[in-house]
C-alpha positions in Angstrom: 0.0 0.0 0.0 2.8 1.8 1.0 4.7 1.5 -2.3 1.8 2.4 -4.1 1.1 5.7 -2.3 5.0 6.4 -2.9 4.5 5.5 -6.7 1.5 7.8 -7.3 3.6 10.9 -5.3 6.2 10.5 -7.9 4.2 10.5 -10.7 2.4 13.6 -9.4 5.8 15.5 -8.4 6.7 14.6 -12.2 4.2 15.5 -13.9 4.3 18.7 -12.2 7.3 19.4 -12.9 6.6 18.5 -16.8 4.0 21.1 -16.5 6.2 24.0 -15.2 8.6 23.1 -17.8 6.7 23.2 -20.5 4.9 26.9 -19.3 8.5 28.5 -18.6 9.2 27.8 -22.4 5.6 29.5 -23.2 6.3 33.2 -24.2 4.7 34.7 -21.6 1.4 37.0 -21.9 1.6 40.9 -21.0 0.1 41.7 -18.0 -1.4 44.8 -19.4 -2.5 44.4 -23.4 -1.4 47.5 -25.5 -3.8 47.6 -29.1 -0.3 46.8 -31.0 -0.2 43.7 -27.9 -3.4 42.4 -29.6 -2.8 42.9 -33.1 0.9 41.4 -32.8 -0.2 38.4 -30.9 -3.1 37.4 -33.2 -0.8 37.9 -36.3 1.6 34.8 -34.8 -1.3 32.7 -32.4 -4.4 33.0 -34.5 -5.4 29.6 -35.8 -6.5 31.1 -39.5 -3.6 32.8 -40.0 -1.5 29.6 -38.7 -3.1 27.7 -41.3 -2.5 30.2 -44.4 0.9 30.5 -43.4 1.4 26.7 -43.5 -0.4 27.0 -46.7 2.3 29.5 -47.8 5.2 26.6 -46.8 3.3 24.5 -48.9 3.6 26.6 -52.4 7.1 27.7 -51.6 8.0 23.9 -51.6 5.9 23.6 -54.9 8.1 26.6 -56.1 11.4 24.5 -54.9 10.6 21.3 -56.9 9.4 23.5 -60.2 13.0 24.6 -59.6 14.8 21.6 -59.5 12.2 20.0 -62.3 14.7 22.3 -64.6 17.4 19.8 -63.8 18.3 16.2 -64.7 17.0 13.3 -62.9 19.8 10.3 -61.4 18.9 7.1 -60.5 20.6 4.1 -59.7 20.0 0.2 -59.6 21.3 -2.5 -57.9 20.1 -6.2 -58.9 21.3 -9.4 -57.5 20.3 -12.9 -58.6 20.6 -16.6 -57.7 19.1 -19.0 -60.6 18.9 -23.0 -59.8 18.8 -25.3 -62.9 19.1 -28.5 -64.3 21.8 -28.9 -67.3 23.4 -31.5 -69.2 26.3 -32.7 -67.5 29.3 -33.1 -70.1 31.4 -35.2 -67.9 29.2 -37.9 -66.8 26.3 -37.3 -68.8 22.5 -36.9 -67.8 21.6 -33.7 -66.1 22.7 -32.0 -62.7 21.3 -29.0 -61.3 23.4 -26.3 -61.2 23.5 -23.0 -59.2 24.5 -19.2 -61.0 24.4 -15.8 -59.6 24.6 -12.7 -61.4 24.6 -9.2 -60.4 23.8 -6.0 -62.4 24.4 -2.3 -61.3 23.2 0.8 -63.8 22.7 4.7 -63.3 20.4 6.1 -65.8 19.6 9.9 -66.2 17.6 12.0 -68.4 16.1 15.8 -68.3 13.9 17.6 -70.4 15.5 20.0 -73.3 12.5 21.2 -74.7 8.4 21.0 -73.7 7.4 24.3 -75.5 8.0 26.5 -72.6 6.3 24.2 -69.9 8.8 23.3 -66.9 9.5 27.9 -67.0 5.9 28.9 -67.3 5.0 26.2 -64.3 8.1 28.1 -62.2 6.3 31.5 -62.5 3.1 29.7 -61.6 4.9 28.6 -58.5 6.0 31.9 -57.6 2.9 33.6 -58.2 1.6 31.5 -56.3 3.8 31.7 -52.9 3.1 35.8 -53.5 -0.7 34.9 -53.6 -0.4 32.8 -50.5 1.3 35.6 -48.7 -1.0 38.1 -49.7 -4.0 36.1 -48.3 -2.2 36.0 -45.1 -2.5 39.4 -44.9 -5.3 39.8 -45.7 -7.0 37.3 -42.8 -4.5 39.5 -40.4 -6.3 42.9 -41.9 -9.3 41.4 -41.2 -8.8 39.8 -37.5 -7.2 43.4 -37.2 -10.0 45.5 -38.1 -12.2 43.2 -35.4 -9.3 43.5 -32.7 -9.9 47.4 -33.0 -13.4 47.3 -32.7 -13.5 45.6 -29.8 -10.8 47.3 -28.3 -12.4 50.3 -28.3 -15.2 49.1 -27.0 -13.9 48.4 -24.2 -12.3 51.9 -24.0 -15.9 53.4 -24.5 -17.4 51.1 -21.6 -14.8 51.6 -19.0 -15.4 55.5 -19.9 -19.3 55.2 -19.5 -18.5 53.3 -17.1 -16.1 56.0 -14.8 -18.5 58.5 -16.2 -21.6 56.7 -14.3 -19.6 56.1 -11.0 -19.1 60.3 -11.1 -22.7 60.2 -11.3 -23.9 57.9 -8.6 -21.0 59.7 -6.3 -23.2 62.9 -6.8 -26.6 60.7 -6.2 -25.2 59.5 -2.9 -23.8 63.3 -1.9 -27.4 64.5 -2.8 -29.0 61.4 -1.0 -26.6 62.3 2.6 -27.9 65.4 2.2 -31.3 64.3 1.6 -31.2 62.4 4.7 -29.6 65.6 6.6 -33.1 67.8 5.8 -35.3 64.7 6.3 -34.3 64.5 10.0 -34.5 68.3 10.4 -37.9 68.5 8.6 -36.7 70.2 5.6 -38.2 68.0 2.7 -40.9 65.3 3.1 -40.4 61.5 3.2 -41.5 61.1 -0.7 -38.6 63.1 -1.3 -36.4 60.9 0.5 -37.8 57.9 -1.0 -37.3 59.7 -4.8 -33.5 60.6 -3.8 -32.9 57.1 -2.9 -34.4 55.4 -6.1 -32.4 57.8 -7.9 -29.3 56.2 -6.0 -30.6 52.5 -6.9 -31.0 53.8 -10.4 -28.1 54.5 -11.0 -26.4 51.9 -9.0 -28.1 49.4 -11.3 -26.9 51.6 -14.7 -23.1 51.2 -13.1 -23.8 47.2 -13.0 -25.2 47.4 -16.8 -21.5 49.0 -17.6 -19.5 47.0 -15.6 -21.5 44.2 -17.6 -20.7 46.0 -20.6 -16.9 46.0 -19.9 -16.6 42.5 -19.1 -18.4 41.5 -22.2 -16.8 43.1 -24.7 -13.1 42.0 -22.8 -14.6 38.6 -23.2 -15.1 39.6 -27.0 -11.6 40.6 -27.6 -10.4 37.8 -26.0 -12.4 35.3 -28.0 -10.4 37.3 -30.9 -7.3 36.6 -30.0 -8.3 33.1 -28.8 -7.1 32.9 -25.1 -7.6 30.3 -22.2 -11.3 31.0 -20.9 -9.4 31.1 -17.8 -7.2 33.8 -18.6 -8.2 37.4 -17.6 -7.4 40.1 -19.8 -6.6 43.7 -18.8 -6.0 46.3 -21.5 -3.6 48.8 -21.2 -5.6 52.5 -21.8 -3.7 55.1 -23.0 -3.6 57.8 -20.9 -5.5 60.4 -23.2 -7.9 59.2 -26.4 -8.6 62.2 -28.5 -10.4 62.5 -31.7 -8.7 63.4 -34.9 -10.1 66.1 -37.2 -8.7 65.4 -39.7 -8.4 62.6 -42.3 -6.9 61.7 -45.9 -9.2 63.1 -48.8 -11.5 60.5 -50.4 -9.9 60.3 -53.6 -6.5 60.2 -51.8 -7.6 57.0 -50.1 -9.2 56.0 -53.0 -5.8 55.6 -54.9 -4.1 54.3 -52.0 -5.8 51.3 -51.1 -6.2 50.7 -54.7 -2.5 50.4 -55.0 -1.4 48.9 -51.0 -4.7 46.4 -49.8 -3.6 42.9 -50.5 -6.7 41.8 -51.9 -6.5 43.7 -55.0 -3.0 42.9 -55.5 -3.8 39.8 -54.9 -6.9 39.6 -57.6 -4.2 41.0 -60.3 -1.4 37.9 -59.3 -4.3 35.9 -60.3 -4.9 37.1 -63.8 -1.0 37.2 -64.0 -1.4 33.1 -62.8 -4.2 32.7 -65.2 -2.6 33.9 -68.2 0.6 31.3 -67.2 -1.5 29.1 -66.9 -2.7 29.1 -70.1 1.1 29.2 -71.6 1.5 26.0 -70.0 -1.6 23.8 -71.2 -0.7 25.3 -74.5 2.9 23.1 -74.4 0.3 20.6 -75.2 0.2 21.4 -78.5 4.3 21.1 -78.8 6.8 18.7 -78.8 8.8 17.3 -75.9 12.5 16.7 -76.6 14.5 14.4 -74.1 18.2 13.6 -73.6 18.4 10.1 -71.5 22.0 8.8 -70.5 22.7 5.5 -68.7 25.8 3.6 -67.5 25.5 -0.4 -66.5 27.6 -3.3 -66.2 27.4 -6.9 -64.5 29.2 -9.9 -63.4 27.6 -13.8 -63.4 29.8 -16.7 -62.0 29.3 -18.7 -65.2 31.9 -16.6 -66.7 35.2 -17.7 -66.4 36.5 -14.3 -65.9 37.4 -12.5 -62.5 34.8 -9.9 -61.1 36.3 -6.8 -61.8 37.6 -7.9 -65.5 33.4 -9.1 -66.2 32.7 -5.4 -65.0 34.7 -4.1 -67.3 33.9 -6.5 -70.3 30.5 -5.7 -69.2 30.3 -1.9 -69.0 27.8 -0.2 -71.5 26.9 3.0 -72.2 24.0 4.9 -74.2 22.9 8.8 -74.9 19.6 8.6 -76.6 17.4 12.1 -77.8 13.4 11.2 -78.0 10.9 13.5 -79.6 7.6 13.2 -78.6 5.0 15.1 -80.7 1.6 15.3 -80.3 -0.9 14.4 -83.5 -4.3 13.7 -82.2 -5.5 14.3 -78.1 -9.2 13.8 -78.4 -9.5 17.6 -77.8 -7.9 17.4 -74.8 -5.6 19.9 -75.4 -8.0 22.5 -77.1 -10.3 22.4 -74.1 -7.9 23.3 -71.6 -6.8 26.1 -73.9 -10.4 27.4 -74.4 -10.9 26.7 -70.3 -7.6 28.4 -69.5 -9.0 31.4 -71.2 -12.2 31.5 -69.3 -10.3 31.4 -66.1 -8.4 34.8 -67.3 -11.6 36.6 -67.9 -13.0 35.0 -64.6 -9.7 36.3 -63.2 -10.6 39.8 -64.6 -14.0 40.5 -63.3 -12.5 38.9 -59.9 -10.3 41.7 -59.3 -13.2 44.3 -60.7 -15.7 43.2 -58.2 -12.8 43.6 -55.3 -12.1 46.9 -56.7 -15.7 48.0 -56.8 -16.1 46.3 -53.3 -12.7 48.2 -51.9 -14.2 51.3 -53.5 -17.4 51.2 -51.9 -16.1 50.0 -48.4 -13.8 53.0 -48.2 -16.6 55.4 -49.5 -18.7 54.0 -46.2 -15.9 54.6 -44.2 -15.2 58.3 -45.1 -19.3 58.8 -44.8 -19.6 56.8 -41.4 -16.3 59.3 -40.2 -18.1 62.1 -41.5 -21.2 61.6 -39.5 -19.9 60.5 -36.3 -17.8 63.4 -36.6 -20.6 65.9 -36.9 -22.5 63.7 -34.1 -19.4 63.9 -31.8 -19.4 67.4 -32.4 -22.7 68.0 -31.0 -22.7 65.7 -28.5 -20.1 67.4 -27.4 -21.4 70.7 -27.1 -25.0 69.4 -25.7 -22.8 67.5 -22.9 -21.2 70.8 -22.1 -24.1 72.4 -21.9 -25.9 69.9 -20.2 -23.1 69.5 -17.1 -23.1 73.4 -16.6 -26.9 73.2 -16.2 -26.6 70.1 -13.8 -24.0 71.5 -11.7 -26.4 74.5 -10.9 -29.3 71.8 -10.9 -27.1 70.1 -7.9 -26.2 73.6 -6.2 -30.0 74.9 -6.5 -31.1 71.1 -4.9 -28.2 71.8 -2.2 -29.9 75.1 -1.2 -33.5 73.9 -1.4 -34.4 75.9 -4.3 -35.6 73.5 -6.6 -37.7 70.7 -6.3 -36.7 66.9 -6.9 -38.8 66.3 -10.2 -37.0 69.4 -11.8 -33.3 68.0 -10.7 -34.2 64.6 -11.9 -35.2 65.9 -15.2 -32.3 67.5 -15.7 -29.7 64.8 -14.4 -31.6 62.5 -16.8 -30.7 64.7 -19.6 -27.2 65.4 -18.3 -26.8 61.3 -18.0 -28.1 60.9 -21.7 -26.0 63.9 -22.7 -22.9 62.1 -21.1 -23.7 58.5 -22.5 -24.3 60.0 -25.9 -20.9 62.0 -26.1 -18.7 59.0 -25.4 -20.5 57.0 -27.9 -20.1 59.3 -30.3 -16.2 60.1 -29.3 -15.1 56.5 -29.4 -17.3 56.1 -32.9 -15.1 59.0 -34.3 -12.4 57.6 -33.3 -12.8 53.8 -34.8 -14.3 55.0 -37.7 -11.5 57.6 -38.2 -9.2 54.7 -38.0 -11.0 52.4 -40.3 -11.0 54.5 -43.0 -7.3 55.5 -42.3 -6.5 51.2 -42.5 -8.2 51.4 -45.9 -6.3 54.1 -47.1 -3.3 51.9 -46.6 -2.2 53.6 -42.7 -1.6 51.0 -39.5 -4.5 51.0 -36.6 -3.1 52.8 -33.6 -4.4 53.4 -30.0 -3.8 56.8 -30.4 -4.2 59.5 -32.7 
């Protein structure tokens, strides 16, 4: 029993120490996740991206044997043999079985001279390819990037809703103490009271609702970047978020993601592919010229000749050209041409339909900037106006001149004022930097 308590320790104590090993090899996690954090660890962890990139490994070894298909094959062979027959026997006559053993050794090569083009044409079709798997890794990491900045700034927008409602239900509970102060000397009635104090539980419950907000969309981003569920994320804010002004002209961006987003380069690699691809089914069509080479010898012990001097006696050599030309395919060869040329002009309204896509995407971007800029704007200057009016709302309430439905009223509008100016701040600000990513600029926490 003893023994077996012992045994199960051990293993426990190992394993243990297995599992520390293997975590102090794991790059560790940041304790505080910056936006370029996010984006930088979902570019290498991301299991999408992962699996382009290994798609990307597979075309560049596709481009390394198109390379080496250039070059002349070698092989060798080695055969050994042991035949048993029966012979006539010259010395006593009748038949005896005899044993013989042989052994043959050849290298043969032989590389292509000439297949109308093919073996070069299927090189840049490997290497468009590896540029074509690259560019769609980029373009997944655009994408997972573009979602990585939406949902960090929403958490940036709830934790400021969320500090903005805490200033809120401090004031509720300074006006409730108060509250509580002219209750007991007779100042306000116990409705009142009662009113101040569902204020407070009001907006106690509205801080829950954002601390639920926060949590969520943390929970979002870290489903993004596909985390433990046990792992809790903290962002690192920067210390000041403003909103930018100003942004790149329309036609400006136009042009620029036109000529930098990897999905329209990556539309026109494909017509470039397409059109090679065409060269090459139209080798089809021509002859293939081939140089072969091989070198053999062999030795058998029914020669009365030493091993090395049957080698010798034995050795043979050949070079041999063959032409193979093509007469009749059974339209094989036409419809891969005609194919081949369907797949260019499917190539071609490929990259139009990105372009028109690109185009209209970045046109929604500049509008959706445009408005939340005019909405921040306003909301801006409503908030402004709306916290000098509940300040004296708050000071009027403090003195007892002004009743509790008229302070309510107002916080309510200062509250919605509030709420409405950091939605339309942190909307600015994403939509300022999604159009800026489509005109061909990196997403940034800050400016």
């Amino acid at each position: 029993m003893k023994t077996g308590i012992i045994t199960i320790l051990t293993g426990i104590c190992l394993l243990t120490r297995a599992v520390q090993a293997q975590d102090s090899t794991a790059q560790p996690l940041p304790q505080q996740w910056t936006l370029p954090d996010c984006i930088n660890y979902a570019s290498q962890h991301n299991i999408s991206i992962n699996t382009l990139q290994l798609t990307t490994k597979s075309t560049q070894q596709d481009l390394l044997q198109s390379k080496a298909a250039l070059y002349p094959n070698v092989t060798g062979s080695v055969s050994q043999s042991l035949v048993n027959s029966k012979g006539a026997d010259p010395v006593v006559g009748g038949f005896a079985t005899q044993a013989s053993f042989s052994s043959n050794y050849a290298i043969n090569s032989s590389v292509t001279l000439y297949n109308g083009g093919y073996l070069k044409n299927n090189l840049k079709s490997k290497d468009l390819s590896v540029q074509i798997a690259n560019l769609n890794v980029q373009e997944t990491q655009n994408d997972i990037s573009l979602s990585i900045a939406q949902a960090w700034f929403n958490i940036l927008l709830a934790k400021e809703n969320k500090v903005s409602l805490e200033a809120v239900l401090t004031t509720s509970k300074e006006q409730l103490k108060q509250g509580q102060i002219k209750y007991k000397a007779g100042s306000i009635a116990r409705k009142d009271l009662v009113q101040i104090e569902a204020q407070v539980a009001s907006d106690e419950y509205n801080l829950v609702n954002a601390n639920n907000t926060v949590r969520l969309n943390s929970l979002t981003l870290k489903q993004l970047l596909q985390l433990p569920p046990t792992y809790e994320l903290t962002i690192a804010a920067p210390d000041t978020v403003a909103v930018s002004p100003t942004a790149p002209a329309l036609g400006n961006a136009l042009e620029d993601a036109m000529n930098t987003r990897p999905e329209v380069k990556n539309k026109d690699l494909s017509i470039q592919l397409a059109q090679i691809e065409l060269e090459k089914v139209k080798a089809g069509r021509k002859p293939t010229v081939s140089l072969s080479a091989a070198l053999a010898s062999g030795y058998s012990n029914n020669q009365h000749y030493h091993y090395f001097t049957q080698l010798n006696n034995n050795f043979y050599q050949s070079l041999g050209v063959s032409v193979s030309i093509p007469i009749y395919s059974r339209r094989t060869n036409r419809t891969n041409i005609e194919k081949s040329k369907i797949s260019i002009e499917q190539a071609r309204l490929s990259l139009l339909e990105t372009k028109t896509t690109l185009s209209q995407q970045v046109e929604q971007a500049f509008i959706n900037w445009q408005n939340a800029m005019a909405q921040y704007k306003a909301a801006e200057a409503q908030l402004n106006a709306s916290k000098e009016s509940y300040d004296i709302t708050n000071e009027q309430l403090r003195l007892g001149a002004m009743n509790l439905l008229e302070w309510q009223q107002q916080k309510s509008a200062y509250v919605q004022a509030l709420q409405s100016y950091v939605q339309s701040k942190y909307s600015a600000l994403l939509y300022n930097k999604v159009y800026s990513f489509y005109a061909g600029k990196g997403i940034s926490a800050g400016n």
